[in-house]
Every structure is written in C-alpha cells, then in structure tokens.
C-alpha positions, 0 to 999 in steps of 0.5 A, a space after each residue: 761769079 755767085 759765092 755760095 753762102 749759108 743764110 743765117 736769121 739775121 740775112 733772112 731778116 734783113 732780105 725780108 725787111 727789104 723787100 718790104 721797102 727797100 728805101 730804108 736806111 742800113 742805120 734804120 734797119 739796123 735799129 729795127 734788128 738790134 745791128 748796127 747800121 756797119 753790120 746791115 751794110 756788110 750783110 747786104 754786101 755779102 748778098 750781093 756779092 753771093 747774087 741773092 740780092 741783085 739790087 734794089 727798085 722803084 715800085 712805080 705804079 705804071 698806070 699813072 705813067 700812061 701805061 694801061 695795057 698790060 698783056 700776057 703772050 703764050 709763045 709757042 716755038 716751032 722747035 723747043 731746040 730754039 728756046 735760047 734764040 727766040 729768048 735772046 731776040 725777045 730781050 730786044 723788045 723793051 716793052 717785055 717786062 717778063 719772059 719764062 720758059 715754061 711746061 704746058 701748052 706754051 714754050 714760053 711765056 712773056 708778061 708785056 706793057 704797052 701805053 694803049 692796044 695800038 702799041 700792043 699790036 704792033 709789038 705782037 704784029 711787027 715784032 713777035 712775029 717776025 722772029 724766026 722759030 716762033 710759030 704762032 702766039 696766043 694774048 691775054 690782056 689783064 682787065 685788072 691785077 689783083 695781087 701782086 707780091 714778093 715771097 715770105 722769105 722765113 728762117 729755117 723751119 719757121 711757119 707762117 
C-alpha cells in the first residue's frame, strides 16, 4: 500500500538524477548531492515504499534486438462498460508494451512491438480481435521515433 508523502528538494533531486541513469551508485549519488550515500538509500527506500518509484530499468535499444516494427493500435470498445475486461485480456499480449484508456475517437490505446509485419499481423488478426468487446481497430506503424523521454521533475516552484 502507497504511504503519502511530502517530497522535498533533496527527494526531487534525487527522482531527477535517477531518471537520468539509474545505474548510479547511492555513494556517487550522494557525492553529486552533498548526502551521504546511507541518506540516498533511505530516501529511495522511502520512495519506494510511497510507490513514487517502482523500480529501475534497462533502457535496451530494441531495434538491435531485431525488434523493427513498433505500432500504435487505437482500439474501440463495443461498450466503454468493458474497459476493465478488454484491458485485462490485453495485458496477456506480451508484445503490448503500452496501453491507456484514453478520450477522443478511441476507447483505448496501445503501443505494441513486434520483430517483423507478420508477427504484427498476427497479433492484430488472431489476438486483438478475438477479444470479445472490442469492435473494431485502427494501426499506425512508426516510421521513426524522434523523442522519447522522462518529464523534468523540478521543485516546488521551480521553472525551467
């Protein structure tokens, strides 16, 4: 269960840093911040603990992994009643790597990484569409991904 917690600058310094590489050793971090290396490991315990921070990942180019389609699927539901249903068997597809519920002309909306167009197509022919409540969907493949980034996570009142 999330604990609610005040952040403070050093919490938002240290969020910020991280997200920045998240390889970095608590001592180095520490050094960066003027803290010791014990006081970074406490606050990111305390993070934790408040589900701020949900653990730490690659960042894997998945291209070099012979990952070369990357799609987006704007799913419309029969009923916006069969969100919770339709998103619990979208979760079985492991090559969804995304999914949001979104406004606008789709109920929903899911990011999905295959290795080539065939294994996209079957996901979107045999897997997407024998779920029942989703009526029909619409793809757009990426031709290239020109940013991708976390947000700038600043301080209470602090502009950039």
């Amino acid at each position: 269960m999330a604990v609610k917690l005040n952040l403070d600058k050093l919490d938002l310094q240290i969020i910020h840093e991280m997200m920045e590489d998240a390889g970095i050793s608590y001592a180095d971090l520490g050094k960066k911040l003027f803290v010791s290396g014990g006081t970074i490991h406490v606050r990111i315990k305390k993070l934790q603990d408040a589900g701020i921070v949900k653990g730490t990942k690659l960042n894997v180019d998945i291209k070099q992994l012979g990952y070369d389609v990357i799609a987006f699927i704007g799913i419309y539901l029969e009923k916006s009643s069969l969100y919770d249903i339709v998103a619990k068997e979208l979760r079985k597809i492991p090559e969804i790597v995304r999914l949001n519920y979104t406004t606008g002309n789709y109920s929903m909306f899911a990011e999905i990484v295959c290795k080539d167009i065939a294994q996209l197509r079957f996901v979107l022919h045999d897997e997407l569409q024998k779920i029942k409540g989703i009526e029909r969907t619409e793809t757009f493949i990426s031709l290239d991904e020109s940013l991708s980034r976390n947000v700038q996570v600043h301080s209470t009142g602090e502009k950039t």
